[in-house]
C-alpha positions in Angstrom: -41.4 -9.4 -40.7 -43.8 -10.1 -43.3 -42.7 -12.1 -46.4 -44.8 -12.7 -49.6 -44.7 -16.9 -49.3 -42.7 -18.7 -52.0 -42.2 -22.2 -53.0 -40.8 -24.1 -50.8 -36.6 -25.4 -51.4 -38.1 -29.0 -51.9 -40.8 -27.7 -54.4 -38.2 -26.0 -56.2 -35.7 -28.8 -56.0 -38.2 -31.3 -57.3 -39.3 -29.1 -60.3 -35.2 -28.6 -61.3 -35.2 -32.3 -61.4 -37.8 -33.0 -63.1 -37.1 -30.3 -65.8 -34.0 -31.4 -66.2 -35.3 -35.1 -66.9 -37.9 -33.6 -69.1 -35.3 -32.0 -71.5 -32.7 -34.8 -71.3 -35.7 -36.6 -72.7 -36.7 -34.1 -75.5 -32.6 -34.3 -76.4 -32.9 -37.7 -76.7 -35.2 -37.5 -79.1 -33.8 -34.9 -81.4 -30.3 -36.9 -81.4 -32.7 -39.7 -82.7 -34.7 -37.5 -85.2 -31.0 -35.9 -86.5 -29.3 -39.3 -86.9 -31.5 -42.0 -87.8 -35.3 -40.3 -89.3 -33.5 -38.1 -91.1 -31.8 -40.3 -93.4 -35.4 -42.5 -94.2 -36.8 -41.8 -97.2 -40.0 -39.7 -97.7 -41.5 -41.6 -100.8 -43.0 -44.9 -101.3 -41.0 -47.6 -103.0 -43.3 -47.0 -106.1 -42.2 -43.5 -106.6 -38.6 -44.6 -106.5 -39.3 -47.1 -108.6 -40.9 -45.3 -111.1 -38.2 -42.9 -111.1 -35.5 -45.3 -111.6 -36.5 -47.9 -112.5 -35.4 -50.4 -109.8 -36.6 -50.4 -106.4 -34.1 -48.7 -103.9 -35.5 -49.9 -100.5 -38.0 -51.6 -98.7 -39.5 -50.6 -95.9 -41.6 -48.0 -94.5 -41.4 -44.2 -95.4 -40.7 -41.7 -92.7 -44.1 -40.5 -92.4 -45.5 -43.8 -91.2 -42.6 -43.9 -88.8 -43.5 -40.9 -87.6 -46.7 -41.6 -87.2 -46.2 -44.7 -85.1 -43.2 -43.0 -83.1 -45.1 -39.7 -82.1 -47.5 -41.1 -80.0 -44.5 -43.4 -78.3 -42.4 -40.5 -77.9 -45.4 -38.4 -76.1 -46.1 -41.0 -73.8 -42.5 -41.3 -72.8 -42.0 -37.5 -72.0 -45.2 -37.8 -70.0 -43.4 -40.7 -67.9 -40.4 -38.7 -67.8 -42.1 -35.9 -66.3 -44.4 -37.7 -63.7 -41.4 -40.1 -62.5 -39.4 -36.6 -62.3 -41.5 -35.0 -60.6 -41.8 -37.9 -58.0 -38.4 -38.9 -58.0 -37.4 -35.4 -57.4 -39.7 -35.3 -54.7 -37.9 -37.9 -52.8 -34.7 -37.4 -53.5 -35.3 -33.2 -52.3 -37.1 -34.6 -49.1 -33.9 -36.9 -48.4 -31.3 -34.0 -49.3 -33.2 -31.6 -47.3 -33.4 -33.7 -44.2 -30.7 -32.7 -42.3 -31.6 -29.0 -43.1 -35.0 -30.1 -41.3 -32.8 -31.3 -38.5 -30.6 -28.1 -38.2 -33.8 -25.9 -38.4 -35.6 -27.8 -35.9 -32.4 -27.2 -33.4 -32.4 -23.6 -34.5 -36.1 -23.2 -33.7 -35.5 -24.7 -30.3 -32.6 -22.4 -29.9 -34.4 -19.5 -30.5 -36.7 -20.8 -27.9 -34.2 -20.4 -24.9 -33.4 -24.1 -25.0 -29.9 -24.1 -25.7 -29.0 -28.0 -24.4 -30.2 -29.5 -27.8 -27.3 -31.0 -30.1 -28.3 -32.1 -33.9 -25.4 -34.6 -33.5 -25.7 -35.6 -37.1 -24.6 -38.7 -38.5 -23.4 -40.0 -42.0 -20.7 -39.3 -44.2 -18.6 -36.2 -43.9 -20.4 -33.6 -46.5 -21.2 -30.1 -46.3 -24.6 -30.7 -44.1 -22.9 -32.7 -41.3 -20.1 -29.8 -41.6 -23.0 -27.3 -40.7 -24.7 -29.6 -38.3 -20.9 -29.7 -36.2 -20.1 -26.4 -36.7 -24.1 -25.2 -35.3 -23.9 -27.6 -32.3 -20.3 -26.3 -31.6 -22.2 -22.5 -31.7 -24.7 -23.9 -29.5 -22.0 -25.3 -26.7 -20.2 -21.9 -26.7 -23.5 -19.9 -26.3 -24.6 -22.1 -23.7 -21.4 -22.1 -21.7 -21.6 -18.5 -22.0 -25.1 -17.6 -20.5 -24.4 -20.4 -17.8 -21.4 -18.6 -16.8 -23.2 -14.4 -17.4 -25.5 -17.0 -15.1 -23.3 -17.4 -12.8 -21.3 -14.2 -12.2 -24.8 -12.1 -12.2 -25.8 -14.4 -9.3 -22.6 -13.8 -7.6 -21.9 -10.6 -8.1 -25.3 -9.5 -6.7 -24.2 -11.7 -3.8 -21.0 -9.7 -3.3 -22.7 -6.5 -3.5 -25.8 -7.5 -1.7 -23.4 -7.8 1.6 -21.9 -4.8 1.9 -24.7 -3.1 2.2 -26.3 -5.6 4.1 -23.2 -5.2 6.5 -24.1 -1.5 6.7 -27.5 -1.5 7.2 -26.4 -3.2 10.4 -24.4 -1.0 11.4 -26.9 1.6 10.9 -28.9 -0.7 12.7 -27.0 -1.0 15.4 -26.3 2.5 16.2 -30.0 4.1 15.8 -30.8 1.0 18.3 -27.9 2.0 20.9 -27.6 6.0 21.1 -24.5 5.4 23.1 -22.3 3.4 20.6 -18.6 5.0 19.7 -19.2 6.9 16.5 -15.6 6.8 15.9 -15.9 3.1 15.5 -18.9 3.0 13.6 -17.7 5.7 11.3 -14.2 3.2 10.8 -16.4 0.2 10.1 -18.8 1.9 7.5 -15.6 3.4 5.9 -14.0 0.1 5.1 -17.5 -1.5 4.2 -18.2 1.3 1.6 -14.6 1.1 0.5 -14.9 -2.7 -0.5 -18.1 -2.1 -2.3 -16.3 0.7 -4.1 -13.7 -1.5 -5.0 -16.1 -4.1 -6.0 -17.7 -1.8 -8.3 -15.0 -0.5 -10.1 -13.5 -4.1 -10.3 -16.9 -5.5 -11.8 -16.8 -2.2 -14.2 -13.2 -2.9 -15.1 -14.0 -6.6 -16.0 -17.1 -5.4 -18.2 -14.6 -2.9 -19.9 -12.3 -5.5 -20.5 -15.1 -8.1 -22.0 -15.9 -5.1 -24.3 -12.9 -4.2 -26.0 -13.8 -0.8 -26.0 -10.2 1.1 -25.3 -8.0 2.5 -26.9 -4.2 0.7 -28.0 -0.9 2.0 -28.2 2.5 0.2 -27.5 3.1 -0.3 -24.2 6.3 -1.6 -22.5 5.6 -4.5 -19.8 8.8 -4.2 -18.3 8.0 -1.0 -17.2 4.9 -2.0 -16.3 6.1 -4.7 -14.1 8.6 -2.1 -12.4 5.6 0.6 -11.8 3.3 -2.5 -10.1 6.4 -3.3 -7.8 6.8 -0.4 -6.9 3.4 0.5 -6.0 3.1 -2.7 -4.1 6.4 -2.8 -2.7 5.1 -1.4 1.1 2.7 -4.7 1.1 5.2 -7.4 0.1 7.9 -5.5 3.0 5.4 -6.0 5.6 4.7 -9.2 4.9 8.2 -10.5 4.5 8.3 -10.7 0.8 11.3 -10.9 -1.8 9.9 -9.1 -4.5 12.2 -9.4 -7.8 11.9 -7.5 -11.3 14.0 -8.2 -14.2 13.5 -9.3 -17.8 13.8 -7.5 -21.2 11.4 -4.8 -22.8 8.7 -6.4 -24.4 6.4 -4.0 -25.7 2.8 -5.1 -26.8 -0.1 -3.0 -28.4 -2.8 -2.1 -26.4 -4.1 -0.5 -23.0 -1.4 0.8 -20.6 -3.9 1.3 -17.7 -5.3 -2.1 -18.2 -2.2 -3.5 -19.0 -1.4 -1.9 -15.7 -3.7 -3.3 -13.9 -3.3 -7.0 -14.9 0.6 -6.8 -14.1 -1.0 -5.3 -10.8 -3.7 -8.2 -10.3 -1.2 -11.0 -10.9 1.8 -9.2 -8.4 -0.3 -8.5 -5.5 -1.7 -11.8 -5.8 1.4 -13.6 -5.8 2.7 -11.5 -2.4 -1.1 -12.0 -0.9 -0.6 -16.1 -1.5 2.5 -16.9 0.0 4.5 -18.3 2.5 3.8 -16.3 6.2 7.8 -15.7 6.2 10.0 -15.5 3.7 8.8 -16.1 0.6 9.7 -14.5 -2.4 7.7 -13.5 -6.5 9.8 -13.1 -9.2 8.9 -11.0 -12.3 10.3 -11.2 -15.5 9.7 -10.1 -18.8 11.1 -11.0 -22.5 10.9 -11.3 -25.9 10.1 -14.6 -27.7 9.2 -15.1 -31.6 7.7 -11.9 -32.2 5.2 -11.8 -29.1 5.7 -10.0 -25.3 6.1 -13.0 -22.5 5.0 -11.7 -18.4 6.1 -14.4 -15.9 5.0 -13.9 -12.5 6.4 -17.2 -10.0 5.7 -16.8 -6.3 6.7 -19.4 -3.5 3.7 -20.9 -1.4 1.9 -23.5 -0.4 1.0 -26.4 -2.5 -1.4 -26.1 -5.4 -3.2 -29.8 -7.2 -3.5 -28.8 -10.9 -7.3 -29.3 -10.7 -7.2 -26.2 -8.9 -6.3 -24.1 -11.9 -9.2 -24.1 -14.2 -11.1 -22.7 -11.9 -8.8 -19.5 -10.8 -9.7 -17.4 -13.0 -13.5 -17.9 -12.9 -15.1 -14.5 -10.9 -15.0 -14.6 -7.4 -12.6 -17.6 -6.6 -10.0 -17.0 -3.8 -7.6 -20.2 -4.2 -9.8 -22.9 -2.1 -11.6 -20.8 -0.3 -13.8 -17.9 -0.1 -13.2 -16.6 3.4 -11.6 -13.1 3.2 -8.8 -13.2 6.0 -7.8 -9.4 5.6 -7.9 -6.0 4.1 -5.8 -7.6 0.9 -7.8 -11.0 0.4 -9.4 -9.1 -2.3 -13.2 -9.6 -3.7 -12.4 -12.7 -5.6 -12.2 -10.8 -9.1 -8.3 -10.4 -9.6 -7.4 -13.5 -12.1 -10.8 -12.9 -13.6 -9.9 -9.5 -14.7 -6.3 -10.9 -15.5 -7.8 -13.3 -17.6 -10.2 -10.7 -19.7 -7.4 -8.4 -20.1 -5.4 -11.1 -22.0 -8.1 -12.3 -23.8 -9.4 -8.5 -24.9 -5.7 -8.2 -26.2 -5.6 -11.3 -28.1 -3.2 -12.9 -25.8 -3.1 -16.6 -23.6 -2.7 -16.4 -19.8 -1.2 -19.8 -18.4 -1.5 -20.9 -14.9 0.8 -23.7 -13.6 1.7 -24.7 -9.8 5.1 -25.0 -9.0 6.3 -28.4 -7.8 8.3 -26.7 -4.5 4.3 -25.1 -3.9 3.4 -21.7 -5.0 2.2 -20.3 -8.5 3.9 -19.9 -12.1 1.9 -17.5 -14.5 2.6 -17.1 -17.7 0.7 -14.0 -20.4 2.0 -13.9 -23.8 0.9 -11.1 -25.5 1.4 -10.5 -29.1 3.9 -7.8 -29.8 3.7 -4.3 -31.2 6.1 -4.6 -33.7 7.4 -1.5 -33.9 8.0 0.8 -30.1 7.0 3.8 -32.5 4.1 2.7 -33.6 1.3 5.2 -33.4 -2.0 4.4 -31.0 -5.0 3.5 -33.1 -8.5 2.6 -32.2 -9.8 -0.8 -31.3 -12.5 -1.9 -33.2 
């Protein structure tokens, strides 16, 4: 974009100033032509004595001191206005400094190098305020494109092996005429159902970053109950106590996302349990005006460092070795995590001291059951 070029902020700056001198200057001098010329006399002490017959004062008239404090006075508003005009100069190149500082970063920025900090020193004013606030901006944005970084370059690695799975296959079977079909046929069908799965998770997680649904009140208690139910035939098999009770807590916004996370955090409490006997307990309630989901499941010890790092994309626990149809494609908290955050809620993760997991959404609530749904912005 095209601009017509202007005077620079130090230019202008240093002109302010030095105007500003230049008329304190020129008020100087009229508060001394008001108060003290004013009252000398304009006739020689001749006239007055002529007219009175005595002289009245000695002394100059006002013309002579005019005459003798003109030039003075010129010469002193021409200092004033070349020591403004340098002065200001200064003084606008020191005020504008860090400006130069926080462009400079910006420029650099703008550049793709987002590592640079201003890290501005100095009192507290409103230039270091902007120099904090801007390096803050720039720690966010480059924690964000590290991590888009990151989950582009593992989600192509998620995808890339199902199909690399099939193409062997298909491989396989062109290469050996006599292969069972039937099998084949099974293996392909559970290949393309994980990258199916993978898809519509990686879509669901995109759709959850965007904010783009609709809200309405939703009840998590039922919600809970419906994700029990649906994954009641998977905790049976595996020997798992699965427990729903709590309060209705209704929050505003998604139900089939809302779903979905009370889905997420279920199955994976049943899939990362004890082999026998272990038991996750759901509960919802009321607190202070905002919904509460606690999902607690027994298992195996967790170390807190663990937990920072659960709900990044792609993490299983420790490990990234699938060990069956359930161990999931490493997406499940992640999508937990960007539902909560889409609806303005906090997800806590905390191990249990007796081993397993204790997660925690608060959600705020909707206020009113009735309430009608409205769009998201």
């Amino acid at each position: 974009m095209n601009r017509r070029p202007n005077p620079s902020a130090r230019l202008k700056l240093t002109l302010s100033y030095a105007g500003f001198l230049l008329v304190a200057g020129v008020l100087l001098l009229a508060v001394m032509w008001v108060f003290v010329l004013r009252w000398l006399p304009n006739e020689d002490a001749r006239s007055i004595q002529k007219r009175f017959g005595a002289v009245i004062i000695l002394g100059p008239k006002r013309t002579d001191l005019l005459n003798g404090f003109a030039p003075a006075a010129a010469a002193a508003l021409a200092f004033l206005l070349v020591f403004g005009l340098l002065g200001g100069w200064i003084l606008a190149g020191r005020m504008l400094a860090p400006l130069t500082r926080i462009a400079a970063a910006a420029r650099m920025a703008s550049g793709g190098s987002l590592s640079h900090r201003i890290r501005m020193t100095g009192p507290g004013d409103e230039f270091r305020e902007l120099a904090d606030v801007f390096d803050a901006m720039l720690e966010r944005l480059e924690s964000h494109v590290r991590e888009q970084q990151r989950f582009a370059a593992n989600a192509s690695h998620e995808l890339r092996t199902p199909l690399a799975v099939t193409r062997a296959l298909l491989d396989a079977a062109r290469d050996d005429p006599t292969r069972d079909r039937a099998e084949l046929v099974e293996r392909l069908h559970t290949v393309n159902t994980r990258a199916i799965d993978l898809t519509e998770a990686l879509l669901l997680l995109s759709r959850a970053d965007a904010g783009s649904f609709s809200r309405e009140p939703v009840d998590l208690s039922l919600v809970a109950e419906e994700a029990a139910e649906a994954l009641l035939p998977l905790a049976e098999r595996r020997g798992i106590t699965l427990d729903v009770t709590g309060e209705p807590a209704h929050a505003l916004g998604s139900a089939a996302l809302l779903l979905r996370m009370v889905t997420n955090l279920v199955q994976n409490a049943v899939v990362h349990n004890l082999p026998v006997g272990g038991t996750v307990t759901v509960r919802t309630e009321r607190r202070h005006g905002t919904s509460v989901l606690r999902v607690e499941n027994t298992g195996r010890p967790l170390p807190p460092d663990l937990m920072p790092t659960l709900t990044e994309p792609f993490q299983r626990g420790t490990e990234r070795v699938r060990t069956d149809e359930h161990a999931g494609v490493g997406l499940g908290l992640a999508i937990v995590h960007s539902v909560v955050r889409a609806h303005d809620g906090t997800l806590d993760l905390a191990p249990r001291p007796a081993g397993g997991l204790l997660v925690t959404v608060r959600l705020p609530g909707s206020g009113s059951a009735a309430a009608g749904p409205r769009q998201a912005p």
